[in-house]
KEKE-785224 format. One record per residue: residue number from 1; y negated, x negated, z of N, C-alpha, C in turn. Coordinates in steps of 0.02 Angstrom, whole numbers, plus 50000, padded with zeros to 5 digits. Each point is the difference from the previous one (the first is absolute). Example, Ala and Ser with C-alpha at 12.3 -4.5 7.8 and 13.67 -1.06 7.14 Angstrom:
2
[1,[50284,49340,50390],[49941,50045,50000],[49940,49955,50000]] [2,[49947,50018,49964],[49941,49958,50003],[49945,50039,50037]] 
% end
This chain:
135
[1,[52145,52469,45990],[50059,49969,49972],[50061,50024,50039]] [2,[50062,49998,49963],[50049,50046,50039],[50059,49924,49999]] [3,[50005,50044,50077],[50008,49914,50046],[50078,49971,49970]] [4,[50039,50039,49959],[50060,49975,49969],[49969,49974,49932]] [5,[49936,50013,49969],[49976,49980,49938],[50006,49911,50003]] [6,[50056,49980,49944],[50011,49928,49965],[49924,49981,49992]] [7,[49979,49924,50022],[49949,49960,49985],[50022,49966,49950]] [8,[49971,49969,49957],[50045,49961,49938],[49938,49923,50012]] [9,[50023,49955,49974],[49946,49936,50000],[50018,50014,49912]] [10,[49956,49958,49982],[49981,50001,49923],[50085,49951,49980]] [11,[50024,49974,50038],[50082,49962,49995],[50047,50043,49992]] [12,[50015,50037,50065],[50027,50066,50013],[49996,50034,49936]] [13,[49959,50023,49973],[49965,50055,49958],[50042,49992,49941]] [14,[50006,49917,49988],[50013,49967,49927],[50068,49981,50006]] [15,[50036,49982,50038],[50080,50037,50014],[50027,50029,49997]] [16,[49961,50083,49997],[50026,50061,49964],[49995,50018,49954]] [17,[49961,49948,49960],[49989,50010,49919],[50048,50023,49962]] [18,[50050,49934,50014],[50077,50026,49950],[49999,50074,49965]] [19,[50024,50022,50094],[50025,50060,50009],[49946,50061,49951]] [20,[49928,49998,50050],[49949,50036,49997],[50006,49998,49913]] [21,[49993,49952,49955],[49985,50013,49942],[50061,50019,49955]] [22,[50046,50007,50029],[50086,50041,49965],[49964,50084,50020]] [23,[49990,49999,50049],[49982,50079,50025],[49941,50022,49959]] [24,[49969,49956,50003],[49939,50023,49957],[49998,50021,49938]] [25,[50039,49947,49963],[50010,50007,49926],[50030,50091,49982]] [26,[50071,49980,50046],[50029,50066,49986],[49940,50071,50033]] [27,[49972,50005,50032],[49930,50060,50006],[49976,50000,49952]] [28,[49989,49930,49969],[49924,50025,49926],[50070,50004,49964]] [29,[50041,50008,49983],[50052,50033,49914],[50010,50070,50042]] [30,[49993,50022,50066],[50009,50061,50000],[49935,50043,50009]] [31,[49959,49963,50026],[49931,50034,50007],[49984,50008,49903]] [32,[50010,49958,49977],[49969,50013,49937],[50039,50054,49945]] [33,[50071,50015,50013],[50066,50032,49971],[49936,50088,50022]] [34,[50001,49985,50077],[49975,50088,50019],[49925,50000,49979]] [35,[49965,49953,49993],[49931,50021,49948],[50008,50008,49924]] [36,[50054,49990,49988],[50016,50006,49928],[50018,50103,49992]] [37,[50058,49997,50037],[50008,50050,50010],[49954,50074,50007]] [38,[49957,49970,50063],[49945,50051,50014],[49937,50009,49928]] [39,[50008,49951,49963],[49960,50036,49935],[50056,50031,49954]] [40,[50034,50026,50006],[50038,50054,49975],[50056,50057,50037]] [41,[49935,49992,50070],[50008,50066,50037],[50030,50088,49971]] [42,[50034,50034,50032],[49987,50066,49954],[50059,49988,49943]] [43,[50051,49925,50012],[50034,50021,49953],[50085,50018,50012]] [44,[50050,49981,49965],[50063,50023,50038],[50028,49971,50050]] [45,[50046,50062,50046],[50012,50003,50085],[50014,49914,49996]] [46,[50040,49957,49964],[50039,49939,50007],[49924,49955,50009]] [47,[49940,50005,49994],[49950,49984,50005],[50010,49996,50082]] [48,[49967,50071,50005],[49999,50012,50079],[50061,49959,50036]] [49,[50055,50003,49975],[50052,49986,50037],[50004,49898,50025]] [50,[49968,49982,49951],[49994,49917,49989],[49949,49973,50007]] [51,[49946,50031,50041],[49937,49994,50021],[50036,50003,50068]] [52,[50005,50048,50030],[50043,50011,50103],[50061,49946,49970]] [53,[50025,49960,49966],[50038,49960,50008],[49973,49945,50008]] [54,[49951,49994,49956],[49938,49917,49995],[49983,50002,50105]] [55,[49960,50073,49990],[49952,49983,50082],[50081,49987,50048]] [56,[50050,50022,50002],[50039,49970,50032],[50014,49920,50016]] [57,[50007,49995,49939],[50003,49903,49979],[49939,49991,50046]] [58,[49959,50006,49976],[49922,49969,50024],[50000,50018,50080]] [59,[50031,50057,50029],[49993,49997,50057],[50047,49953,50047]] [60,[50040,49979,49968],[50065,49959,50022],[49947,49939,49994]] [61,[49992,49962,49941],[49948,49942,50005],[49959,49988,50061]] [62,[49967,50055,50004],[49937,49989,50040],[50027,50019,50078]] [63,[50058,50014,49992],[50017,49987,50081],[50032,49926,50012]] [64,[50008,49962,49961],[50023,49922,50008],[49943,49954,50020]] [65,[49935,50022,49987],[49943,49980,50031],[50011,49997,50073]] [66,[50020,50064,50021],[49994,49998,50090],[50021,49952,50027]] [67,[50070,49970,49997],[50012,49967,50038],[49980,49910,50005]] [68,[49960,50015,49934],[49980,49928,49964],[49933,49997,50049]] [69,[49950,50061,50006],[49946,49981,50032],[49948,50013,49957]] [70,[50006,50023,49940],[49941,49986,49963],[49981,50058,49973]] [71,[49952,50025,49941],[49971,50048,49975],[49990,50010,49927]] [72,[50029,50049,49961],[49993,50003,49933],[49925,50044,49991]] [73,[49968,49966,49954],[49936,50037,49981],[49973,50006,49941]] [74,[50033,49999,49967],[49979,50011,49916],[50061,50083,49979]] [75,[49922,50031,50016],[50037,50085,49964],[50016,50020,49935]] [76,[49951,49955,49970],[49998,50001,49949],[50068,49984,49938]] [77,[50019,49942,50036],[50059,49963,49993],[49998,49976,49920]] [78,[49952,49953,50017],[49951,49935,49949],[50002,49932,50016]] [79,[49986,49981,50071],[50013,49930,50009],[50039,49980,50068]] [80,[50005,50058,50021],[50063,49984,50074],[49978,49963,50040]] [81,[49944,50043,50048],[49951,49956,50080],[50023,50026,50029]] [82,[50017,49942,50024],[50055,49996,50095],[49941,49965,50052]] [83,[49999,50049,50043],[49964,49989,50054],[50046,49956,50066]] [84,[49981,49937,50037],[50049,49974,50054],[49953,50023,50065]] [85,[49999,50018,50052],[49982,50002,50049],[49985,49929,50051]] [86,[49932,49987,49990],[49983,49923,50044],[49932,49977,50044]] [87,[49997,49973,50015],[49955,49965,50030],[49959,49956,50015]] [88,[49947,50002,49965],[49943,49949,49971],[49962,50002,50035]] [89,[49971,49931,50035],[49927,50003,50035],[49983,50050,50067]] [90,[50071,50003,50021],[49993,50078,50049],[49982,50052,50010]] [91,[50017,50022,49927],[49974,50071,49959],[50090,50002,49946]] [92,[50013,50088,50026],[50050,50021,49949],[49980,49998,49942]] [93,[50050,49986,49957],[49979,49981,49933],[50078,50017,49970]] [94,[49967,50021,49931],[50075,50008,49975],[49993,49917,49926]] [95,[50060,49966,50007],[50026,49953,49938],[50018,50038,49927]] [96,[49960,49990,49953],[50000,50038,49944],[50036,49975,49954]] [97,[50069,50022,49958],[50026,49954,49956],[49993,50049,49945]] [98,[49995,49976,49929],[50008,50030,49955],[50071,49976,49972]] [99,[50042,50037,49955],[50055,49986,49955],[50005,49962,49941]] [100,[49931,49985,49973],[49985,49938,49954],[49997,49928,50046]] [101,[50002,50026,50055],[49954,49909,50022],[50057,49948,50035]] [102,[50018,49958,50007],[50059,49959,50033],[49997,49985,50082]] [103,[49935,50027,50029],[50020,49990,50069],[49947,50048,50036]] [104,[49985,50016,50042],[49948,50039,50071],[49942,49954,50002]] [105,[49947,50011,49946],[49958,49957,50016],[49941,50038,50020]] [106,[49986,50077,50027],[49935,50040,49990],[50020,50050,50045]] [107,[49949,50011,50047],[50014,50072,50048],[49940,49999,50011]] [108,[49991,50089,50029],[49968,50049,50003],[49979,50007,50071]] [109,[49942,50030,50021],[49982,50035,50050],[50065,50033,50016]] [110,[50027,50049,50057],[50044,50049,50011],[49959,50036,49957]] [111,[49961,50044,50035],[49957,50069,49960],[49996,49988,49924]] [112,[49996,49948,49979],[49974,49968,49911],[50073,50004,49954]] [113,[49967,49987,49945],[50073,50000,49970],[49992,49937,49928]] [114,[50023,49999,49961],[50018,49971,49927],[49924,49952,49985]] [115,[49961,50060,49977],[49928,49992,49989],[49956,49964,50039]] [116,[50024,49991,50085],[49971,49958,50037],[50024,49912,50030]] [117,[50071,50005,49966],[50028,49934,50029],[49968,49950,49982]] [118,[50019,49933,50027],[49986,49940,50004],[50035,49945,50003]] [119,[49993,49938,49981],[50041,49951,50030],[50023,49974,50075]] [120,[50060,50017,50014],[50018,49971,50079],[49981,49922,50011]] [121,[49975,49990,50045],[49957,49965,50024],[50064,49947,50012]] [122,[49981,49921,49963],[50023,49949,50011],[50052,49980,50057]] [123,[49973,50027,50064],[50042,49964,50048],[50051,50066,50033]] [124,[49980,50058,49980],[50087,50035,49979],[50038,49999,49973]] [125,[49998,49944,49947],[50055,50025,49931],[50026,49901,50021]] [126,[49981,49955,50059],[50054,49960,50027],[50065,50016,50026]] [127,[50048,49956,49968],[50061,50005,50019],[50004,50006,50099]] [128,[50037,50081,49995],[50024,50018,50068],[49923,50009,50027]] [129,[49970,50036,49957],[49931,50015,50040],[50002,50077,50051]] [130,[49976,50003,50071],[50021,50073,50010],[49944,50010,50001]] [131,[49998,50074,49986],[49941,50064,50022],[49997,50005,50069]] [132,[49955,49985,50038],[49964,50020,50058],[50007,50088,50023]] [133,[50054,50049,50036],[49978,50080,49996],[49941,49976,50046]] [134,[49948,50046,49977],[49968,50003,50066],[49974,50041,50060]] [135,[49995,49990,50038],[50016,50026,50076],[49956,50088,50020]] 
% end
């Protein structure tokens, strides 16, 4: 873990929702604008030219993550999984939110992803609950 890396509590996490899901939204209308695009690859330069304009946008987005702490993970740019960086049971763990759901209720192994989450365990998701780093 990189020792400036944000811990988030499942509270924390859900505080940056607001924000996190304005950012998000705007990635999936541009992630989905440049998959549109890329099936009609091969066609005129203004193509090319508004595709390096999209990955610009999108790279601007996804640098508003940094200072938030958190992780965009949907490449696909289908349902917008944001990864939080936390601490469960004294094991790194990442807080899994999806863009359909209203709060941080499911995280992952670190190493795991989407396919492996779970429900956060009852007595983290108490008001002003902290994560334990551990030693």
């Amino acid at each position: 873990m990189d020792a400036a890396e944000k811990l988030f509590t499942p509270e924390l996490a859900n505080c940056t929702l607001p924000l996190v899901r304005r950012i998000v939204v705007d990635i999936l209308a541009i992630g989905q604008k440049l998959k549109s695009l890329s099936l009609n690859m091969g066609g005129p330069e203004e193509q090319a030219a508004e595709s390096l304009r999209l990955v610009g946008e999108l790279e601007t987005l996804l640098a508003e993550f940094k200072p938030i702490g958190c992780y965009f993970k949907d490449w696909n740019f289908e349902c917008g999984l944001v990864d939080f960086p936390a601490v469960i049971g004294g094991k790194r763990v990442m807080l899994c939110w999806r863009s359909d759901e209203p709060v941080v209720r499911f995280y992952h192994a670190f190493n795991e992803g989407y396919a492996q989450r779970r429900e956060i365990p009852a007595e983290y998701l108490a008001a002003n609950a902290v994560a334990a780093v551990p030693t």
